[in-house]
N, C-alpha and C positions, 0 to 999 in steps of 0.2 A: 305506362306511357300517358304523357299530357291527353285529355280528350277537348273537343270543344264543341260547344252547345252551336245549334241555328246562330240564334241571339250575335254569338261571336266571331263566329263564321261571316254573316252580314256583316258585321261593324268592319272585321279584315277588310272585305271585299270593298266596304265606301272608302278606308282609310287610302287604300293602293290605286284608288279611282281616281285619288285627287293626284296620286303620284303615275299618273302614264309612262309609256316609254319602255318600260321595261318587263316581260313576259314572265320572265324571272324571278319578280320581287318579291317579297311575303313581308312577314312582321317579327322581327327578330327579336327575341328575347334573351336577355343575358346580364351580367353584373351579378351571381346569385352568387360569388365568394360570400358573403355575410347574408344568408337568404332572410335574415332579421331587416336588414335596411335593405328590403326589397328589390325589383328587379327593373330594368331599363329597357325602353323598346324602341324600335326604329325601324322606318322599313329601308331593306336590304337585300341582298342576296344570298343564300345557303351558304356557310363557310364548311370548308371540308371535315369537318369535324361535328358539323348542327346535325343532330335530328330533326329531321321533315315532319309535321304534322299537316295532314289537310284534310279538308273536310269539306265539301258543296263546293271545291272548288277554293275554295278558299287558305294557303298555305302558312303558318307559324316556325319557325326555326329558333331550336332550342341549341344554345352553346350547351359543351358538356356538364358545365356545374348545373346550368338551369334547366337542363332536363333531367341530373338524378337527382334536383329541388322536388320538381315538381311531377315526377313519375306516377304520382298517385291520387291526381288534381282535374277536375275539370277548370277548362275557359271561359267566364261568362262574363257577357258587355249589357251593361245598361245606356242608352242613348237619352240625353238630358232635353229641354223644351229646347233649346237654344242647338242643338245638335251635337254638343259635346259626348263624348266617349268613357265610357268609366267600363276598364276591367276589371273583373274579380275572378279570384282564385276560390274553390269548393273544393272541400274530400269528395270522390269519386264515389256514388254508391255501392 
């Protein structure tokens, strides 16, 4: 199962701050048919088929191709000077 660091944990929790409204939402991960040209994110809702990850709070929703992609992967966000968001993908130790 996906893990995710502090690091990316926070970054969820700013991203869904700017999206209020909704209790519900998380960061939806999916598009992984070609996990070569990577994956697509958006915040969302859990579709009946996502796996839940959360962590501090903080929730990820994996379609089924993008979570038997990335089953064996930690979540990690680097936040840039200007506030920008950069996700990466790590093998799990």
């Amino acid at each position: 199962m996906l893990t995710m660091t502090e690091n990316a944990a926070t970054a969820v929790k700013g991203i869904l701050a700017q999206n209020p409204g909704n209790d519900e939402a998380g960061l939806r991960i999916f598009g992984a048919d070609d996990p070569g040209a990577g994956f697509a994110l958006t915040v969302a809702t859990a579709e009946e088929t996502d796996e839940v990850v959360e962590t501090s709070g903080a929730r990820v929703f994996l379609d089924p191709a993008a979570s038997a992609a990335l089953t064996d992967r930690v979540l990690d966000a680097k936040v840039d000077d200007q506030g920008g968001v950069r996700f990466e993908l790590a093998e799990q130790a």
